[in-house]
N, C-alpha and C positions, 0 to 999 in steps of 0.2 A: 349291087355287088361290083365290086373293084376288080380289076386283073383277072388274076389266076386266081384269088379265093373261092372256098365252096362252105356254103354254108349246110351242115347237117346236124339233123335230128338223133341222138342219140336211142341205140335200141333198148327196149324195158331190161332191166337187171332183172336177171332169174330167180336169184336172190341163191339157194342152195343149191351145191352141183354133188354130182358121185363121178369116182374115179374110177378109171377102166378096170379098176379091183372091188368096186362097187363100196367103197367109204363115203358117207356122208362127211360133206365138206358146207358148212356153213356160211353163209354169207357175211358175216363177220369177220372172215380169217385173207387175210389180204396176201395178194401172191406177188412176189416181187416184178413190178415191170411187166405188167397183162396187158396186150391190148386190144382194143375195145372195136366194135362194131357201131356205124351210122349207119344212116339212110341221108341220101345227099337230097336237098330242097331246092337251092338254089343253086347254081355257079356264074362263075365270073364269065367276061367275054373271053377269054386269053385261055380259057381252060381248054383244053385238049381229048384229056383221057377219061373222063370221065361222065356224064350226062345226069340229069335229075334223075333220082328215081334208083338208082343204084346202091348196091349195099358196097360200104368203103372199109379198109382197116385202116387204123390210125394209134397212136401212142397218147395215151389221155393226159399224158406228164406236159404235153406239147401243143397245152389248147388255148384258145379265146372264149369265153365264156358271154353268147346274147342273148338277152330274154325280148323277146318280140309278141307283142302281146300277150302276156299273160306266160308266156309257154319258152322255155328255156334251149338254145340250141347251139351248138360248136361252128366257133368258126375257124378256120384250117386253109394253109395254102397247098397248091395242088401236089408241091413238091414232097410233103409233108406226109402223103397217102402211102401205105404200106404195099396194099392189095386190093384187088377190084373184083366183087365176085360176080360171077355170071351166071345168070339163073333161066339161062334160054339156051342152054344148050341141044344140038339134036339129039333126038333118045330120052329125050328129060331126065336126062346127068346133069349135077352141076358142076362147076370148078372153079378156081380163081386166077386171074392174070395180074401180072405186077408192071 
């Protein structure tokens, strides 16, 4: 890895969701400008905020697409990250920081 890049594993699509009004919403029906959730693999040295192992948000419109063995994954520069979630928090709350 180069720089500031990070390389991540995109999370499984759910495929169907329901809405806080409890409508099925299909996997088929595309929502304008959604974005998406990794899991971070790798990062660069220059990277900062971020660490393996972390769930990242990102804009899917704004990706590199690698396949490394066999297995398909985003690559993203660090600037490029939306939100960082935090899944250690005390109390075991979670949240997210940007």
């Amino acid at each position: 890895m180069l720089h500031e890049r990070v390389l991540v594993s995109m999370d499984e699509d759910k495929g169907e969701r329901r809405s806080e009004g409890g409508i099925l919403i299909p996997s088929t029906v595309q929502i304008a400008h959604r974005l998406a959730w990794a899991r971070v693999v790798v990062i660069g040295p220059s990277v900062r905020a971020v660490s393996v192992g972390d769930r990242v948000l990102f804009d899917p419109e704004d990706r590199a697409e690698v396949e490394v063995r066999n297995k398909a994954y985003v690559l993203l520069r660090e600037r490029d990250l939306h939100a960082v979630a935090d899944e250690n928090l005390p109390g075991g709350q979670t949240g997210l920081y940007l």
